[in-house]
N, C-alpha and C positions, 0 to 999 in steps of 0.2 A: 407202893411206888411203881412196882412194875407192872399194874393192873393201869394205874395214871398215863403210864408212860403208853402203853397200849392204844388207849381210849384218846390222848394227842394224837398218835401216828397215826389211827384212824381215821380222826377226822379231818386232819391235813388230808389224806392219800383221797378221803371221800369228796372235801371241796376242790381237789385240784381236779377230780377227775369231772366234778361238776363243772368247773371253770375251762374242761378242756372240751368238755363237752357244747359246752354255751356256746364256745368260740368257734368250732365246728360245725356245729346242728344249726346254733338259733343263729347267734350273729351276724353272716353268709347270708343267710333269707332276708335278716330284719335290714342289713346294711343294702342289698338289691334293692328291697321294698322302700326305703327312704329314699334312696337314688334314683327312682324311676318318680317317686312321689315329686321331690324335687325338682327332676327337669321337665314333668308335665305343669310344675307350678312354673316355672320361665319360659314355659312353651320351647322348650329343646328335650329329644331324645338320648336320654343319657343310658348305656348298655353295655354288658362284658358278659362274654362267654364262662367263666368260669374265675372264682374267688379262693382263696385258700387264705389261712390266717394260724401262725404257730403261735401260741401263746404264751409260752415260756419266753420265748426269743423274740417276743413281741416284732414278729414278722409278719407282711402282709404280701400277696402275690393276687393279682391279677392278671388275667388273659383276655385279649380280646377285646379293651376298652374304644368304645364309639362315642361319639357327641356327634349327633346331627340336628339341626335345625328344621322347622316346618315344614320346608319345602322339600327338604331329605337332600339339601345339601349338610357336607361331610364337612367338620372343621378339624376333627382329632381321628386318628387310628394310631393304637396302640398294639402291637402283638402282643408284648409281656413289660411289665412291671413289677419293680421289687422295692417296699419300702420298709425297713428295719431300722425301731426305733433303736434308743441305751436306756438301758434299767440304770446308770450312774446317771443320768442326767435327769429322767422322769422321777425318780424320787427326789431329789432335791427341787421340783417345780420347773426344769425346762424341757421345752420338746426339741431332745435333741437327738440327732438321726443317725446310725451310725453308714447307712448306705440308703442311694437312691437309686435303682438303676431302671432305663427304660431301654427297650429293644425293640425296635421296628416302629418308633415312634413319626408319625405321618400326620404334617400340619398344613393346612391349608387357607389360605389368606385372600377372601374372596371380594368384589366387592358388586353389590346388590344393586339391579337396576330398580329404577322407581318409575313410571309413566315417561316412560324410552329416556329418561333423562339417567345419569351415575345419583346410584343412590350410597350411603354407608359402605364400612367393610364389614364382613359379618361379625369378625370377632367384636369389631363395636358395640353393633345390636347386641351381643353377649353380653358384654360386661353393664349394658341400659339396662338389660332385662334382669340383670342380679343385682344393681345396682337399684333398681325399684321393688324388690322384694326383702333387702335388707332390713331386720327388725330397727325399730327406731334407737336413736341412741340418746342414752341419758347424760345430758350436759354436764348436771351435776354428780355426776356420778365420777368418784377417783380414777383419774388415770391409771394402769397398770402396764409396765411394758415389760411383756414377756421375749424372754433367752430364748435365741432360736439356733441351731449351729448344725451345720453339713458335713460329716466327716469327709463323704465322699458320693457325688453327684455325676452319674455318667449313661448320655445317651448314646446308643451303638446304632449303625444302620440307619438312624433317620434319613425324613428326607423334609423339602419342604417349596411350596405350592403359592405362587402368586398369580391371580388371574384378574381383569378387568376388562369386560366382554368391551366397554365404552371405547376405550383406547388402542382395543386388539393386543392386549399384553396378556400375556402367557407365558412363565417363565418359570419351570420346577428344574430342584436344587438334591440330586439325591445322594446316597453315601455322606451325611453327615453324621460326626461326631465331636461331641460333649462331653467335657473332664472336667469338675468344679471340686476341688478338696478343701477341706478346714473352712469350710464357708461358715462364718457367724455376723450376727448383728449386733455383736458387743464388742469391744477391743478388749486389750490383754488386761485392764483393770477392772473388767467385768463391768463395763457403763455401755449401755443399751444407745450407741449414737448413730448407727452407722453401717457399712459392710465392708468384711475383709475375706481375703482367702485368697487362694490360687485357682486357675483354670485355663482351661483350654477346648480349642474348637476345629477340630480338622472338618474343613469343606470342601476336600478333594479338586476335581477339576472341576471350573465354574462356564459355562456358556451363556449370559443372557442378552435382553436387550436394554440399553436404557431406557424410563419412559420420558415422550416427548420426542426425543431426539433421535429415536428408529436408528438408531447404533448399535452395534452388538460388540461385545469384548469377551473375549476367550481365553482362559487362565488353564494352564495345567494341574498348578495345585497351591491352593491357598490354608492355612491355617494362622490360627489366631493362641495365645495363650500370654497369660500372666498372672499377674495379682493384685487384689484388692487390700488394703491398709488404710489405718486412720492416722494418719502424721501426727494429727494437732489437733485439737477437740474443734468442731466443726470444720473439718477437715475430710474428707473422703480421697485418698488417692488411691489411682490406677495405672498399675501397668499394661502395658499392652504392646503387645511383640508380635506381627504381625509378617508370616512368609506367604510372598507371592513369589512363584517357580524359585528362582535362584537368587531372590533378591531379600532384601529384611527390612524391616520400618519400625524402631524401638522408639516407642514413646511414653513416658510420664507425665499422667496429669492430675493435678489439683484442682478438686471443685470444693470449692467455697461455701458456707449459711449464706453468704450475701449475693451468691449467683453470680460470682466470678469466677473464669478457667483458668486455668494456668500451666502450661504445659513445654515439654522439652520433645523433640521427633530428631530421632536421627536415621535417615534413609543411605542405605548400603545397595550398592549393585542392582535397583530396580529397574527393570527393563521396560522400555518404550513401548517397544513391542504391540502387545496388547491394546495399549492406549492409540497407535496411531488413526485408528478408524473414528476418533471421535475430532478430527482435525475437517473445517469447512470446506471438503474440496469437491469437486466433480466429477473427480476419479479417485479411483481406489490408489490409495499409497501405501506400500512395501516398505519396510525396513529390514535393513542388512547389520543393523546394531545400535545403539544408542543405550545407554545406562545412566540413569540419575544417581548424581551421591551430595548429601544434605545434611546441615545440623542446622535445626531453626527451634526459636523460643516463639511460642503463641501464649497471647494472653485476651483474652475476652471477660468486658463487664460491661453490662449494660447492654448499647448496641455498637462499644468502640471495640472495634477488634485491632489488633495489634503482630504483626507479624516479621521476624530479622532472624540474621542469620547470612547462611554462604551457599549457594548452588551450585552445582556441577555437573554438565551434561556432558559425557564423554561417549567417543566412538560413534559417531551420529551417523548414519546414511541411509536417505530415504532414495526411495525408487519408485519413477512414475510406472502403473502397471503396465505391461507391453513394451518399456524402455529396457536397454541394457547400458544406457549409464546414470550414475550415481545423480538425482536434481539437485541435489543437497547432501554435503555430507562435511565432518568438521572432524578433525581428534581430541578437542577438548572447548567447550563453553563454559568460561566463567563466571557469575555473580558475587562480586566479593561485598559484602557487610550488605545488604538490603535491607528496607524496612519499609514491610507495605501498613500502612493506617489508613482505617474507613472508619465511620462514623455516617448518622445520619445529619447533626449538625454541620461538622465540617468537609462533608463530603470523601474523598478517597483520596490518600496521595503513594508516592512508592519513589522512593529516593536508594539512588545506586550509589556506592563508592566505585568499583570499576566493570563496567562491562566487559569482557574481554573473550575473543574467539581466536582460536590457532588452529593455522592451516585448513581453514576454510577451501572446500570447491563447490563454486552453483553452476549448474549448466542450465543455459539463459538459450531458448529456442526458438525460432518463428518457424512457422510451418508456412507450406504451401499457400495459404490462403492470406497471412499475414497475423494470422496470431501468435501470440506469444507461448509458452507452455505455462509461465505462470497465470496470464491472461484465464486457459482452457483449464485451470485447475481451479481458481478463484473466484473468479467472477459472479457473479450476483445473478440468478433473473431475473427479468424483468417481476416477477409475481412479489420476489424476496425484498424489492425496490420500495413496491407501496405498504409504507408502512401508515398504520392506524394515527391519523392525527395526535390523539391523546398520547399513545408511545410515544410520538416523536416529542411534545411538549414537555414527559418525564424525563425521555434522555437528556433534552436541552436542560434540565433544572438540576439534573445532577454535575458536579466535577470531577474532575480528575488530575491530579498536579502531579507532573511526572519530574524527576530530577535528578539527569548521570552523571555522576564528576566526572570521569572518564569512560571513553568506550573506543574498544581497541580493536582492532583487525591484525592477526600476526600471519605474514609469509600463505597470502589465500591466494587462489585462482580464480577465475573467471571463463567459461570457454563456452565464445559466441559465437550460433550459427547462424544463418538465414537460408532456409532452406528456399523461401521467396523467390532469389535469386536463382541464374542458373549462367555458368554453373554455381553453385553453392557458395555461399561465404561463410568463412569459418576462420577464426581468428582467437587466439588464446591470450588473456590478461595474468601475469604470472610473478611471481611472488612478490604480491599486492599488500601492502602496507597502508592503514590506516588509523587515524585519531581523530576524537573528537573529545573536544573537552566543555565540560558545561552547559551540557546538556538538559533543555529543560524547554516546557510548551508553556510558557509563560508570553501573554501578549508581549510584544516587541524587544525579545530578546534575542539574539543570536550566540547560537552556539561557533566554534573555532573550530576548522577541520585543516587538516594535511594529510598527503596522500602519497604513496607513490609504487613505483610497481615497472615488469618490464613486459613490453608488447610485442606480439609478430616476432621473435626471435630475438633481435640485437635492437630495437625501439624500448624505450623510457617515456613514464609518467611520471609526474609532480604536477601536486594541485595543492593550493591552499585556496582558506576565504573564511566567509563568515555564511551563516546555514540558519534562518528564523525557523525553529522545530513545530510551530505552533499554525505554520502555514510557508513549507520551506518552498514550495512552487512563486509564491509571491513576492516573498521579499527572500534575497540569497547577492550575494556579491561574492562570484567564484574565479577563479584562477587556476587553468587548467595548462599545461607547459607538456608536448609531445615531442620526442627527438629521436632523430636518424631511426624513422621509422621506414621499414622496404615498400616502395611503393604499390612494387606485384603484391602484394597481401591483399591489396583491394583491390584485384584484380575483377571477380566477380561482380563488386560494386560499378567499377569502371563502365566492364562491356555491356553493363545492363542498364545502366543510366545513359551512356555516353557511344557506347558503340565502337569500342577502340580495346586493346591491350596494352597492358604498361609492359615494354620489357625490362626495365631496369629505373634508379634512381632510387633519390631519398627525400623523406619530406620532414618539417619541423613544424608545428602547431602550436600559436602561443593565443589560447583562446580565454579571452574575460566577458564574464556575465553577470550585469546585475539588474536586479529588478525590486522595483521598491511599489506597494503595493499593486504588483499585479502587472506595473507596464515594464516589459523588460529591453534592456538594451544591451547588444552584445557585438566586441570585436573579436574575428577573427583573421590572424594574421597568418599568412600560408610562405613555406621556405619551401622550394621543392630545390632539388639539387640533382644535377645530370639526368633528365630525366630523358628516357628513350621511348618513344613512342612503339608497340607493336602494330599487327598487324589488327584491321577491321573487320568485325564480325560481321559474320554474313547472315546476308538475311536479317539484319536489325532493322525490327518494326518501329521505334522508338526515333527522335529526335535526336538525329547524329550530330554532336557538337562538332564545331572547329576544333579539335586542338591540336593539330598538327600548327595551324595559322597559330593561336594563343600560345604556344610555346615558342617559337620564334619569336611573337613578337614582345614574349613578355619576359624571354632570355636574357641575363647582360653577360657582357661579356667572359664568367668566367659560369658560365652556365647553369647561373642558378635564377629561380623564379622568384620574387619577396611580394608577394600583393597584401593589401588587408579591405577584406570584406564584413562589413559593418549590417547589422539587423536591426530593426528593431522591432516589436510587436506587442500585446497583450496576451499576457497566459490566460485569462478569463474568456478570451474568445472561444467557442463550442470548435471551429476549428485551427482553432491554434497549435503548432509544431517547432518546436525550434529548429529540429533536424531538417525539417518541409522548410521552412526558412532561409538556413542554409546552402542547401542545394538550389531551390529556388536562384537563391542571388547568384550564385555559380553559374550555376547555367545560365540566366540572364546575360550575366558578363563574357563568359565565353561566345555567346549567340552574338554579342552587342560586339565585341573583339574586330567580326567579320566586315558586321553592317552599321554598326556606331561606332567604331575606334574612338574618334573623339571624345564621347559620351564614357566610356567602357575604361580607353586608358587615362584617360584622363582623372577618372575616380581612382582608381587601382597604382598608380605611380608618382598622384600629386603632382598632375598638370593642369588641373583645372575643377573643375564644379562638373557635378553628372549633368549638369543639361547638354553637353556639346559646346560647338561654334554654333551661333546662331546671325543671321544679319540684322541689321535694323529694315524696319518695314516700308517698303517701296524704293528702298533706298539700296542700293550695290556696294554698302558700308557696314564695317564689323567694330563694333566700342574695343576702347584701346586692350579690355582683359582678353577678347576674342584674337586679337593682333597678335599682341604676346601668344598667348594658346599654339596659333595657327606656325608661328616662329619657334616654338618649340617641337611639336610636332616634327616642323622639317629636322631640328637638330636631331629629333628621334630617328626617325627611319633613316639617316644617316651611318647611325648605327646597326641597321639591319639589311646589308646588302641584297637580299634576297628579299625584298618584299617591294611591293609594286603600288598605289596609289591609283584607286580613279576618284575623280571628284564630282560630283552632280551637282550642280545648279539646280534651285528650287524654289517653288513661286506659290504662293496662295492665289489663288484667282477671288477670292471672295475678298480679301481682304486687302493685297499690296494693290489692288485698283484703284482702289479711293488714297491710298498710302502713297502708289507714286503718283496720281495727281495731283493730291498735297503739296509734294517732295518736288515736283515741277514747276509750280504755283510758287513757292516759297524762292526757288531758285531766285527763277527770274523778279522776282519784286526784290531779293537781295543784292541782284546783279544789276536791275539798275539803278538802285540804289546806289551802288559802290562799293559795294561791301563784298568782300572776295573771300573765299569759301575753299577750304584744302579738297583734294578732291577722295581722301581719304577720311575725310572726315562727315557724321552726319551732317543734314543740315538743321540747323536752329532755329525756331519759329520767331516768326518778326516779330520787331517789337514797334507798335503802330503808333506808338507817343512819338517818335524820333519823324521828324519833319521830312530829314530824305528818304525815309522808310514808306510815308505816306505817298510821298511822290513815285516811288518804286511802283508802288501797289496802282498806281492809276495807269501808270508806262505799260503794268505785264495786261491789266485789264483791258487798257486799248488794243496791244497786241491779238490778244486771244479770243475775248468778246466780241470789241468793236469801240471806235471812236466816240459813233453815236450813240450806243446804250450807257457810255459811258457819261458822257455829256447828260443826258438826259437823269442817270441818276444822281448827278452832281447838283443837277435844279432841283430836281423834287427833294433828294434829302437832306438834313441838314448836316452842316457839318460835324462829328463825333464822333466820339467811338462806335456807335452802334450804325454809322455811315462803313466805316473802313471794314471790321466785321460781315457783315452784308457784300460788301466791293469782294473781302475776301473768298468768303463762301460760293459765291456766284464763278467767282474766276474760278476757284475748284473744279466746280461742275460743267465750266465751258471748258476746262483742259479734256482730248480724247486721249482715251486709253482704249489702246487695242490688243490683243491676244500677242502677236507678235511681238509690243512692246514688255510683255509680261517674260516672254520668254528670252528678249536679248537681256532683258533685268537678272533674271535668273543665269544666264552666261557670264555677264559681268561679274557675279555675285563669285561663278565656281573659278573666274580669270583672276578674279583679285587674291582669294583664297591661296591660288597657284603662286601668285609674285608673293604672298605672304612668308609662304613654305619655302623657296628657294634665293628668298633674300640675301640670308648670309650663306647658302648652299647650292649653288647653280647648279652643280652635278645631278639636281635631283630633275631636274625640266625632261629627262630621259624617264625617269619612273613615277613623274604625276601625270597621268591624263586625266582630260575632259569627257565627261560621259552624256548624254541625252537628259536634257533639260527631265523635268518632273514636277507636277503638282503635290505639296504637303499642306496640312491645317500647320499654321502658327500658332504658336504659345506666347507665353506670357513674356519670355524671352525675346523673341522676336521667330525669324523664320529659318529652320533649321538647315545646315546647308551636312548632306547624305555624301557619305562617303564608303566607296568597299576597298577591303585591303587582302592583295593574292600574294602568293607567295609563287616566286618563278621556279 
């Protein structure tokens, strides 16, 4: 027995040493010489410095491991490896590992130019070239799926290398680490379905660029870790827990046999930060803080993705670079319940329960030149404008259905300057309140807004209306209400449009706009109240208004202004402005105050129609609405002791020539007739049926003509209408009209005008005067009669 027992431990002691020997001496050599056999068969350079292999401990060590490609680019460098199987698991038939560890692992991800064109990545080419030397597989041959399990899997010091000469991207990742524990492909009943385990991935601090969009984002420190489980039999989930700097992103997802996701992301304290560089500006944008906080469900199957849940963007403030205050900055953005759905059948939609922002501030700028700061930050170039036919025909084929129940504005500001101006205008909108409900870009619907908020110190807004979101420029019907706003706030408006300082007063603004496809129409009603005029700027190169004269004259007596100035226009027009609008008409009216009164207040206090007083043509007669007109007036400036009256008489030479020989012609054929004629009234064209009428007409033609052309045309034509016609015309053109008859017409015109005004007010015959005649074109009206109005 004890010779047996010898003769055993012998030859154990002599096959282990055999076995230790192989593993050392031969299999080292034989495993190089396969390895290099192999990647001269796939055409890659496969090499290590040095192999070591413990056979007991079924441990392997490698140094120095390379893969390089044809051209002696590098896809792998490996300093050191360590792979150590379990003897419990390799006896029972699985390969299973008790440790993997690589140190100094360097991968490089390249991609291959082809004839100047982007060719493959290499690792591609890799996986072709092993993927074409694969032995063939036998169809019918039994499936086997072997047990594969990772106790523990960990890369130290990697790094990792993306390059694409085509697009100029270059972007290596180094200080990377890798922790993968319990890693297997079975779950706990031991059924080969799937993968489970734990890991983790520290990637330190990250600097790259995006590709395409030449952005870079810069992370201090980012790591990844979770775990892998099988929930449900075809089932895979994952966790995944993701820190960037001081922020977390915890999310669970299910993947499905059927190729559906399913997943839960809860976002904690992520910061902006980082991300603001990839926002469409022209300038570089700052942040002073902003953090996301989120719980959303995602579900994706097919190509319907499915996205809900709550948003929260807290602490906001962006900063234009080279600015020292805030463009934009908020305390809290809310999204409450959202749900964005896209699909390729139904296109994209995104339905909000409430949008909601508190304590909003934007600072809204025009600079010197007249842009705006959002203008110099957003705007388009011209290059960015043309876009490729075919895009523009994909965009138009896609939708988008947008849908806010609510969207809230709480206690925000607004602080607007115009550097434009000089001096400067700057003016603050403050704890501004806003809503809008029903929200949505559906053709012809309109959303519901109310607004309000306080101005320039001790001034109030309120606005409601209705808003079409789907083209709100075109179609909107708004109501906007301004009170006991100070009128020096727009001071710098004033002296730059107008030429003047306001010292003091108050204004009220009760402005409505609406506009239905595209043509808009809008009143504005103007209160000013005690207003003081200051002193005039000097040196104003601009069009100095009246309005020392416009305030007087459009004072009543407890010193306040009411006018309402009406617009209207097309927003489609290339230069269309409602603000240009506005002023426009303003100005107008105040210029028209001086030199149109009639025309000017007439609009503005409902006395009349914007054309003026006008005469009838040749005639020194105003239609009975001109009378009135002309009788109110007087009761006007009655009221304004300091204001003075001239009147000009006014004459068309082209036209009241043939008008008052008409008007001369017509007289005298009605006067001797018999027919008698107010002298305030036009006259009326004969009527040539009426017997004494006929007889008229031959009395003024003998007068003016002559007895015998008269005679003479009483034989040759016959008697009719187209006899009297003729009689008439002729007498026309034998009435003379002379230059000086043109211009006592035009005195008459501004004498009548005068007895008009001081009808029921004689007092005023001291402050109307007669000014020097003057040629105008006549309108359709008739001929306009010019008035200026002074102030003594």
């Amino acid at each position: 027995m004890r010779t047996w027992l010898l003769r055993i431990t012998g030859g154990l002691l002599a096959l282990t040493f055999l076995f230790w020997c192989a593993a050392h001496l031969w299999v080292p050599s034989a495993i190089k010489s396969a390895v290099e056999t192999y990647g001269n068969k796939i055409g890659y350079q496969i090499t290590y410095r040095d192999l070591s292999i413990s056979s007991l401990r079924l441990r392997m060590e490698i140094d120095g491991l390379r893969l390089v490609n044809k051209q002696q680019g590098q896809l792998l460098d490996l300093k050191k490896s360590v792979v150590m199987l379990k003897w419990s698991h390799v006896i029972i038939g699985e390969l299973g590992f008790d440790e993997i560890l690589l140190d100094g692992l360097s991968i490089k991800l390249e991609k291959t130019a082809s004839k100047g064109a982007a060719g493959p990545w290499n690792w591609q080419e890799l996986i072709a070239a092993i993927t074409r030397n694969l032995p063939p597989v036998d169809s019918t041959a039994p499936k086997k799926d072997i047990k594969i399990s990772v106790d523990e899997f960990k890369v130290s010091n990697g790094s990792f290398e993306v390059s694409d000469p085509h697009t100029n991207l270059r972007e290596r990742f180094k200080s990377l680490s890798i922790e993968l524990r319990d890693i297997a492909n079975y779950d706990k009943r031991g059924d080969v379905n799937g993968v489970r385990g734990q890991y983790g991935l520290n990637l330190g601090a990250l600097s790259f660029t995006l590709p395409g969009l030449n952005k870079k984002i810069a992370l201090k420190h980012v790591a990844i870790k979770g775990a892998l489980d099988n929930p449900a039999p075809d089932t895979l989930g994952a966790q995944i827990d993701l820190e960037v700097d001081d922020g977390r992103i915890s999310s669970h997802w299910d993947f499905k046999a059927d190729k559906s996701i399913v997943g839960r992301v809860q976002i904690n304290n992520i910061s902006i930060a980082p991300f603001v560089t990839l926002l469409p500006v022209n300038k570089e944008l700052l942040t002073q803080g902003g953090a996301i906080q989120s719980v959303m469900d995602v579900s994706l199957k097919d190509d319907a993705l499915a996205i809900s849940g709550d948003l929260h963007l807290l602490g906001l403030d962006l900063l234009e670079q080279g600015q020292k205050q805030s463009l934009m900055k908020w305390n809290s953005g809310d999204v409450s319940r959202f749900v964005y759905q896209s699909s390729k059948r139904s296109g994209a939609s995104l339905s909000i329960e409430e949008l909601s922002v508190s304590q909003p501030v934007l600072q809204f700028e025009i600079d010197e030149k007249g842009f705006s700061n959002f203008r110099r930050l957003f705007s388009k170039q011209e290059s960015d404008l043309k876009l490729d036919p075919s895009v523009v025909e994909s965009k138009e084929k896609q939708s988008f259905a947008l849908d806010i129940k609510s969207l809230r504005l709480r206690d925000g500001e607004v602080q607007f300057s115009d550097l434009a101006m000089k001096p400067n205008f700057k003016v603050n909108l403050r704890k501004f309140n806003a809503r809008l409900t029903n929200v949505n870009n559906l053709p012809g619907h309109s959303s519901t807004m109310t607004l309000d908020g306080m101005l320039a110190r001790s001034g109030s807004i309120r606005g409601k209306g209705q808003i079409s979101f789907d083209d709100p420029r075109r179609n909107n019907d708004v109501t906007l209400n301004f009170k006991n706003v100070p009128l020096n706030a727009f001071n710098p408006a004033v002296m730059t449009f107008a030429g003047y300082q306001i010292a003091s007063g108050r204004i009220n603004l009760n402005l409505h706009y609406s506009a239905k496809d595209g043509d808009l129409k809008g009143s504005n009603q103007i209160i000013i109240k005690k207003i003081g005029l200051g002193e005039e700027v000097a040196d104003f190169r601009g069009k100095k208004l009246p309005l020392g004269l416009a305030i007087t004259l459009l004072e009543d007596s407890d010193d306040t202004i009411d006018v309402t100035i009406n617009i209207v226009g097309n927003v489609d027009s290339p230069e269309f402005s409602a603000g240009g609008l506005v002023w426009q008409a303003i100005s107008n009216v105040l210029t028209n105050v001086a030199t149109a009164p009639f025309r000017a207040l007439g609009a503005l206090l409902g006395m009349g129609a914007n054309e003026g007083v006008n005469a009838v043509l040749g005639e020194a007669v105003y239609l009975p609405p001109d009378q009135d007109r002309l009788e109110k007036f007087g009761d006007f400036l009655v009221q304004k002791p300091h204001a003075t009256l001239e009147l000009v008489g006014t004459y068309d030479p082209n036209v009241d020539k043939t008008a008052l020989a008409r008007a001369t012609a017509d007289l005298a054929i009605l006067k001797a007739a018999g027919i008698n004629i107010s002298p305030n009234d036009p006259i009326p064209t004969p009527d040539f049926s009426d017997p004494k009428v006929q007889s008229g007409l031959k009395s003024a033609y003998a007068q003016y003509v002559g007895r015998i052309k008269l005679g003479q045309r009483l034989i040759a034509l016959p008697d009719g209408v187209e006899r009297n016609e003729q009689l008439h015309a002729e007498l026309i053109a034998g009435i003379p009209v002379t230059e000086e008859d043109m211009k006592s017409l035009a005195k008459n015109r501004a004498k009548l005008a005068q007895s008009l005004m001081v009808k029921t007010n004689p007092g005023l015959n001291d402050r109307i005067s007669l000014g020097e005649v003057k040629t105008v074109s006549a309108a359709k009206e008739g001929v306009p009669l010019e008035v200026e109005v002074r102030i003594k």
